[in-house]
Structure formats: C-alpha cells, structure tokens
C-alpha positions as CSV (number, residue, x, y, z in Angstrom):
1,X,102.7,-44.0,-85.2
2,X,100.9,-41.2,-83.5
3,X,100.2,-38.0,-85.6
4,X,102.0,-35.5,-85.7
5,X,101.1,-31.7,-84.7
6,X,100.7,-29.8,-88.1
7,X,99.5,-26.5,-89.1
8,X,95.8,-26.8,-90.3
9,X,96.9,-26.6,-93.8
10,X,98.8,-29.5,-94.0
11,X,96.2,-31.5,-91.8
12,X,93.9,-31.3,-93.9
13,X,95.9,-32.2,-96.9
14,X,94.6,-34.4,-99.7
15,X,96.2,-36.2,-102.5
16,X,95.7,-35.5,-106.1
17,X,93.1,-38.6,-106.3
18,X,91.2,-35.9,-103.5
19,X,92.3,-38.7,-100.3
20,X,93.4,-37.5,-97.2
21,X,97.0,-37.3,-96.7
22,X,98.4,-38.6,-92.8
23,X,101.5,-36.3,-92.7
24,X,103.5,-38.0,-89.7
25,X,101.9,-41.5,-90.1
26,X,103.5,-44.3,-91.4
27,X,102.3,-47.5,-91.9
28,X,103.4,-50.6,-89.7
29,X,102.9,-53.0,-92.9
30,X,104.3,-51.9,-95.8
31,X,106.4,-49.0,-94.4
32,X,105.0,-46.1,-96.7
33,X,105.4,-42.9,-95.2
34,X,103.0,-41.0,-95.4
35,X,99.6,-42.8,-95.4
36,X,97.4,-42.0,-98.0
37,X,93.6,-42.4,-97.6
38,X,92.2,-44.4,-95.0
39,X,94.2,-44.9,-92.1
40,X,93.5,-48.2,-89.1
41,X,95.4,-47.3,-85.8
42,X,95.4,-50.1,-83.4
43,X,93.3,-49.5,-80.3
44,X,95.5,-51.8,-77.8
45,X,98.9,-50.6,-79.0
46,X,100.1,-47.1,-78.9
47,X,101.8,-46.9,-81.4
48,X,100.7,-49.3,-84.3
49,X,98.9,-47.7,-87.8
50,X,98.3,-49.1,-90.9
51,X,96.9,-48.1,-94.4
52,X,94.1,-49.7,-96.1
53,X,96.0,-51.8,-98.4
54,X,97.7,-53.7,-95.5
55,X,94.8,-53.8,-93.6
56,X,93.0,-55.5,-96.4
57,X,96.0,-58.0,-97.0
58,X,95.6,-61.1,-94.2
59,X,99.8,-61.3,-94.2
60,X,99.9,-58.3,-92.7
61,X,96.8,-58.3,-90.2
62,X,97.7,-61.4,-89.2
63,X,101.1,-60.9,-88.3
64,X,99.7,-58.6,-85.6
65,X,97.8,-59.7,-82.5
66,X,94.7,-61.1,-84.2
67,X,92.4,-59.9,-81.1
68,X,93.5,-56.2,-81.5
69,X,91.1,-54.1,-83.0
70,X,91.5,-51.3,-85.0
71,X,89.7,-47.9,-85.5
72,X,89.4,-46.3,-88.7
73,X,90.8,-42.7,-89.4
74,X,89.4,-41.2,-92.2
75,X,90.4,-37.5,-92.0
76,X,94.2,-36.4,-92.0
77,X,93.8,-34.3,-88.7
78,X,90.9,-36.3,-86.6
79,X,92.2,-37.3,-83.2
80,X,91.9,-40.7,-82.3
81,X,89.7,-41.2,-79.5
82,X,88.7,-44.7,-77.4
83,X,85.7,-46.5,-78.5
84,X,82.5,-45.5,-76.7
85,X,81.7,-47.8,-74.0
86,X,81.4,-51.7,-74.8
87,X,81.6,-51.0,-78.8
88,X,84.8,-52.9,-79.3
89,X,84.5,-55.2,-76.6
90,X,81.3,-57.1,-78.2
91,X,81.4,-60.3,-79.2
92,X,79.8,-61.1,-82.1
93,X,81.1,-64.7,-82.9
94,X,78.1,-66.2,-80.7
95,X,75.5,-68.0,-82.7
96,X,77.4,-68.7,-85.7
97,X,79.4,-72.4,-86.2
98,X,82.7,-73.4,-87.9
99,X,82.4,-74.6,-91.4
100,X,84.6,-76.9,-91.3
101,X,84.0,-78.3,-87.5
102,X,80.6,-77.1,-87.4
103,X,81.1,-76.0,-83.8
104,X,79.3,-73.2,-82.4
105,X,82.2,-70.5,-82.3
106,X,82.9,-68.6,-79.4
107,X,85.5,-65.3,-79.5
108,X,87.5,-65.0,-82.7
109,X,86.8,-66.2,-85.6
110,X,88.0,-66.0,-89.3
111,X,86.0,-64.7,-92.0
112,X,86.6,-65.2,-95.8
113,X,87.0,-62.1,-97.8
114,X,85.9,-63.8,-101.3
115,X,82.9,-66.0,-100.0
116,X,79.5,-64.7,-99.2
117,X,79.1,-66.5,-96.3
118,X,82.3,-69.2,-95.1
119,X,84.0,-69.0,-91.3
120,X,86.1,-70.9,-89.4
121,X,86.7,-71.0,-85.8
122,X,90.5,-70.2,-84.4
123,X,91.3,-73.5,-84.1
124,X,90.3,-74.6,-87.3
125,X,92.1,-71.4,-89.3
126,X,95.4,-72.1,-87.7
127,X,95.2,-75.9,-88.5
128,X,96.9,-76.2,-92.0
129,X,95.4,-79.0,-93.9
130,X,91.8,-77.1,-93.0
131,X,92.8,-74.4,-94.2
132,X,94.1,-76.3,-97.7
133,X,90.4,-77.4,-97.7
134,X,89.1,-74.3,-98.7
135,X,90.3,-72.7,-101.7
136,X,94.0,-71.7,-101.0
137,X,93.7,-68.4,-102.9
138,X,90.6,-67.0,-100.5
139,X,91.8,-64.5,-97.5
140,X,90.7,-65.0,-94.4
141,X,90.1,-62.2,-91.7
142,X,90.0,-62.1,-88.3
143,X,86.6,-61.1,-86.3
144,X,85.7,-60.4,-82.6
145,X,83.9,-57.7,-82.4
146,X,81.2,-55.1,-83.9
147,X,84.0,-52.8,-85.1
148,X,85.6,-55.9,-86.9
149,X,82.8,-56.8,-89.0
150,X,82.5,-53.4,-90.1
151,X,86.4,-53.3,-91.4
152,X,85.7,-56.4,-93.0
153,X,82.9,-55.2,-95.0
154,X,84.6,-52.5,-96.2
155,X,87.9,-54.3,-96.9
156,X,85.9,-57.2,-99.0
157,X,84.3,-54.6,-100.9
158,X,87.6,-53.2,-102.1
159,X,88.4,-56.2,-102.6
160,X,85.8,-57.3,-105.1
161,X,86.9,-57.2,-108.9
162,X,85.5,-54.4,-111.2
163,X,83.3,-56.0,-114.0
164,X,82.9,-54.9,-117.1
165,X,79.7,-55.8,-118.5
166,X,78.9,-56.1,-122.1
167,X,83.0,-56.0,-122.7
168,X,84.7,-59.3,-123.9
169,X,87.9,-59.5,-124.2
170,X,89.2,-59.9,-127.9
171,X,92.3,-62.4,-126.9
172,X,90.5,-64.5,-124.2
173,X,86.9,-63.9,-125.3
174,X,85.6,-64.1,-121.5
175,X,83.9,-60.9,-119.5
176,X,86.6,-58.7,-118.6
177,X,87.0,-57.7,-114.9
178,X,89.7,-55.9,-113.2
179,X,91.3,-53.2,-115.6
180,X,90.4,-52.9,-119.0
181,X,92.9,-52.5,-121.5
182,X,91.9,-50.7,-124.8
183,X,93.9,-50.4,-127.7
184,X,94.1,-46.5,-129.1
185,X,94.1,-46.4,-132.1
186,X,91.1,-49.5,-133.0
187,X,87.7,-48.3,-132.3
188,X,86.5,-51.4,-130.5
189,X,89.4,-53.8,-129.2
190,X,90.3,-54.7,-126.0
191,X,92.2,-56.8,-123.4
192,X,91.8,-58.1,-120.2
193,X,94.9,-58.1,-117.8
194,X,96.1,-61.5,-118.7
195,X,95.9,-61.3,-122.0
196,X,97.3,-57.8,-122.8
197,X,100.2,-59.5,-121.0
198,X,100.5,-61.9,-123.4
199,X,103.3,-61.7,-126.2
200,X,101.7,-63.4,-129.1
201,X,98.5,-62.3,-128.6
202,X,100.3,-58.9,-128.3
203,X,102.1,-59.1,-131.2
204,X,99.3,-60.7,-133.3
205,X,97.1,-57.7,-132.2
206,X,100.5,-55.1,-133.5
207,X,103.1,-53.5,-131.3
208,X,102.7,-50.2,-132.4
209,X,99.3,-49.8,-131.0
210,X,99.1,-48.4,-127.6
211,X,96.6,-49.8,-124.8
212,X,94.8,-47.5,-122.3
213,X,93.9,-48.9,-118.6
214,X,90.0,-48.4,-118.0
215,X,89.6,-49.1,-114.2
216,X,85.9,-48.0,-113.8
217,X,83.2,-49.6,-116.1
218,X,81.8,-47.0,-118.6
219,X,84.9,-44.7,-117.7
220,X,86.1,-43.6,-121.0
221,X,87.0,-39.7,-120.3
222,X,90.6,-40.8,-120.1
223,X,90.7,-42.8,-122.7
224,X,89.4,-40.0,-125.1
225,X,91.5,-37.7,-124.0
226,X,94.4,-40.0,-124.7
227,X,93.2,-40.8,-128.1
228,X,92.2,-37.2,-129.1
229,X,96.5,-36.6,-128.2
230,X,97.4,-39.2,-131.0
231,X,98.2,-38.2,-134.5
232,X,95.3,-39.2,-136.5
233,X,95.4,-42.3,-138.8
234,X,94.6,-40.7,-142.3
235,X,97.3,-38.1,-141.2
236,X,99.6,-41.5,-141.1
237,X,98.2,-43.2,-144.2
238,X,100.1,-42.6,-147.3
239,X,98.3,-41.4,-149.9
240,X,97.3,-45.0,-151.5
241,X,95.0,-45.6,-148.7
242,X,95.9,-48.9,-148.4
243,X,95.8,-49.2,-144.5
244,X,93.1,-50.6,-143.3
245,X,90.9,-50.6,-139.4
246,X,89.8,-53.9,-139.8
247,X,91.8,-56.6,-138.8
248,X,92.6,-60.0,-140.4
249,X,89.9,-63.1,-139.5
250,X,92.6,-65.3,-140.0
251,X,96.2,-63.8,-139.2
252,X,94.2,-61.3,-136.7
253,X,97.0,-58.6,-138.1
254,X,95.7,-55.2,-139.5
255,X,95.1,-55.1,-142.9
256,X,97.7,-53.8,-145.4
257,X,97.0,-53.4,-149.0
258,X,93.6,-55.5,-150.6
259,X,91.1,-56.2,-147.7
260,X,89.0,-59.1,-149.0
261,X,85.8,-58.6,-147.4
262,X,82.9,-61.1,-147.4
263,X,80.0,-59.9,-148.9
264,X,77.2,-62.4,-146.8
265,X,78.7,-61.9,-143.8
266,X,78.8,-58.6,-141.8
267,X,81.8,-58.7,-140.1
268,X,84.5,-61.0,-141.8
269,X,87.7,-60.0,-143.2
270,X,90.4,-61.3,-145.0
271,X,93.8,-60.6,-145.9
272,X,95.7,-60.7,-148.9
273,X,97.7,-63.6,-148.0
274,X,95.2,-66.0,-146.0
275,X,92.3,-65.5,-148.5
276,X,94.9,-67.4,-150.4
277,X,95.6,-69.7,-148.4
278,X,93.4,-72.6,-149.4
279,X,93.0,-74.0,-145.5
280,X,92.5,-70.8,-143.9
281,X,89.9,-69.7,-146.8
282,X,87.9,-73.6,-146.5
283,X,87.5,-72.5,-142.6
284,X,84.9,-70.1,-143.8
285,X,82.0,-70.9,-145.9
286,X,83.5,-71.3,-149.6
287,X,80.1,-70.6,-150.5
288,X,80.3,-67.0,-149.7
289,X,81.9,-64.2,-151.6
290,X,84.4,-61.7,-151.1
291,X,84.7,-58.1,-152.4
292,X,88.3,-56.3,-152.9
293,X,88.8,-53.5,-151.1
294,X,92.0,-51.5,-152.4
295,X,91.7,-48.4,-151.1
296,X,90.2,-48.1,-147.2
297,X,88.9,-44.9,-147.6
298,X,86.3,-45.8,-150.3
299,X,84.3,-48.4,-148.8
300,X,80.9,-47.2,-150.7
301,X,82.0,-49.5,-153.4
302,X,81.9,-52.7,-151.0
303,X,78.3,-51.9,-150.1
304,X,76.7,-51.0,-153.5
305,X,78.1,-54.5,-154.0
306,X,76.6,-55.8,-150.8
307,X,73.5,-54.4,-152.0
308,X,73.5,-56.1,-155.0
309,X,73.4,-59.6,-153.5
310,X,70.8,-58.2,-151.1
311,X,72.4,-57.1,-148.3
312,X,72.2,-54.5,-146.2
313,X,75.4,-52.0,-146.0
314,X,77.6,-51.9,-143.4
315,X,79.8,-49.0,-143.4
316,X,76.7,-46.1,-143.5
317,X,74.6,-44.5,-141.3
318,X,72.0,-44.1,-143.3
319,X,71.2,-46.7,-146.3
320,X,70.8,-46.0,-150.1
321,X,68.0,-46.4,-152.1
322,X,68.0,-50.2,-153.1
323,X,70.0,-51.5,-156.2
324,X,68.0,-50.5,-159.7
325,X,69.7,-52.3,-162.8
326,X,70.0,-50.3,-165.8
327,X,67.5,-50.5,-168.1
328,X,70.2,-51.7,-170.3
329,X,71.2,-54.2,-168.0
330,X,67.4,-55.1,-167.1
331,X,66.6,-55.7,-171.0
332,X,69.9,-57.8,-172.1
C-alpha cells in the first residue's frame, strides 16, 4: 500500500524497540497495520508491501509472483524510488546447477534458508516429491536477481537460531538456543523452549517459581531487574530455615526440611525422603557420606565437616585454615 502523506513527526516515528514505524502501510501477508521495522514494497506491483516477517516466511513470498522483486524500505518516510539502471534486472542464477537435477540453472531459482549452500532450479522446487527429498522443514526462497540475494541474506540471518553457549538446559541437558528460560528465584537453572513447556518437568522443577525469557546470549539486564522486583527468599523463609536452594538429586524438588548432602562429592544432594529410599540412595556411591543440614542458613557446619574428610568447602569464598584436632582429641 503506498505511504501515506504525514507530518514529519509521525514519518519519522519509531517503536518502543527504537524501529521505524510505516504509518499508512500495511502488510499484504499478514495484514498488520501498521508495519513495523523493515518494510519490502514490490517493484512490479503498485500497490503490494510487506513486513519482514512475511517476507522471511516462503508461504507468503511464494504466494506472490515469484519473479517480482522487492525493494527494501528501512526508514518510515523514505520514498520509494525504481532501481538504478539494470540492478534488478540481473541475473544471477548463471553458473550455478540444480542440486537435485544437477542442471546448469538459468533465471529463477530457489535457495534454502537453513543450508549453507543447497538450490534448486524452478522446475525441480515445484516438483513435490523433490522437494520431500530435502528436509521438509527447510524454506526455500526464490532468486533472480542481485537485489534477491541480498533479501535472502538478510532474511536467513534472521532466521538463524540464537545460541547460548556455555548454557545447558537443566530438563533436556542439550545447548540451549532460541530463548532462554531462567527460573527467578534459583541462581543457576534454566530451560530451553521445549522443555519449560513441559508439565512434568515443570512441575518437578516447582510451580511457584517464575521463568524469565533471555533472547540475547549474555543478556541478563532484564532478568536482574526482574529478580531484584521479587520478595527476597529469607524474607519468605520462616524462621526454622528449613528451606533450602538446592534441589533434590533424586526427586529434583527443592529441598524442605533436612538436606542430606554428600560430603565426597561437590554438588549432590539429597532429600529427606529419597536418601531413604534404599534404590534411589544405591544409585549413588553407598560408599560416600552424607552430612545433615537442618537449617539452610548455616552451611559452615557442612564444610568444617567436609574439611575433616579432606575436602575442600563448597559454600565459601575464601577457605579456612585446615582442620586441627584438639590436643585432646590428637592424644586419646
């Protein structure tokens, strides 16, 4: 839809995410009015525009003429002009051959959007048990000139899925990509999207914890900000201390009442009802000791223990002096 004439300070509107706002635009795919961000008006039709979610999205771009191109719009009150002289109208399909045919490709072709390098000629993408050859979940999108190549390059690397590296997910245990979910109130926990979708692992996890959405790796402002907003969890406690951070190696619930921690190991935790459970407690090494921990707020008692058996603490910053028996102790 052609822009509208607007007063300059509502063509150069912007969102609250800073994008530019296309008062008077709508899109031709999914109908929202106005666009927000980048805007793709056709170049063949004169009235055609569409945003850069449905550009990206090959059920929309290819319900249109496949060998229109589109120009990009970028700012809320740029006029659209035509493409300088022979930009749009080269070519650039020559030279390269179908993967599937392996034809030399000449005009349009179709370009996947999650391979590094795969194409198919036109007769070859329209020909559906081809297509079923390649992975059915892969998007295809349609090339024939210079300014295509360019709008595929930028919609594939929308496209690609944010990784989080160094960040497992605690449900799934794989590398978590796309938004990360991380609980509130625990210090280190998180899900991926599948699994914070997930009711037992949900529920297993506990359902009064809240999860925050972490789109960009390394992100965390939001996340801090969110958390800082909670009530604190001594304010919550009662005044037995006997809620605990740590979660459950066997039920993987939080830790009510006597934590049972093991004393080799730095990170393995028991609760009151699985230590006692004689199959869940063989799963870990029956030579290994545990230590009571009653009250979560006094851990110093754990480690002076750990000590004893010659380990190393785990809940300080800075360690102790090492164990020295009593002389009493050292003489009986």
């Amino acid at each position: 839809m052609p822009a509208l004439t607007l007063p300059p300070q509502l063509a150069e509107a912007e969102s609250g995410d800073g994008l530019p706002v296309h008062f008077g635009v709508h899109c031709d795919g999914c109908l929202r009015n106005p666009i927000v961000g980048q805007r793709y008006k056709c170049l063949s039709c004169d009235d055609f525009d569409f945003c850069q979610s449905c550009m990206a999205d090959p059920r929309f771009r290819g319900a249109h003429e496949p060998r229109h191109r589109f120009r990009q719009v970028q700012s809320s009150g740029a006029a659209v002009r035509p493409a300088p002289s022979g930009e749009d109208s080269v070519v650039i399909g020559e030279g390269r051959n179908c993967d599937h045919c392996n034809q030399s490709i000449k005009g349009l072709f179709y370009k996947c959007l999650d391979c590094a390098d795969f194409d198919y000629c036109a007769a070859c993408a329209s020909h559906a048990g081809v297509r079923r050859a390649h992975n059915p979940q892969h998007a295809f999108f349609p090339i024939q000139s210079q300014a295509d190549m360019i709008t595929f390059l930028e919609m594939r690397a929308a496209r690609r899925p944010v990784v989080h590296v160094g960040i497992t997910c605690d449900g799934c245990r794989q590398r978590i990509t796309g938004v990360r979910h991380k609980c509130l109130q625990c210090d280190d926990f998180d899900f991926c999207g599948d699994c914070v979708a997930v009711p037992v692992l949900r529920t297993q996890h506990g359902v009064s914890h809240q999860f925050f959405p972490v789109d960009k790796p390394d992100d965390l402002a939001g996340w801090l900000r969110a958390r800082a907003a909670l009530p604190r969890l001594d304010a919550l406690q009662p005044a037995s201390g006997n809620i605990h951070t740590a979660f459950c190696d066997g039920c993987e619930k939080r830790i009510v009442g006597v934590r049972h921690k093991c004393l080799v190991c730095a990170d393995f935790d028991f609760c009151g009802a699985c230590i006692a459970d004689p199959a869940l407690r063989n799963l870990h090494d029956v030579a290994h000791a545990f230590f009571p921990i009653v009250d979560s707020r006094n851990t110093e008692v754990y480690d002076s223990a750990r000590r004893r058996v010659g380990g190393e603490p785990v809940h300080v910053q800075e360690p102790p002096p090492p164990y020295q028996p009593s002389t009493s102790t050292a003489n009986s």
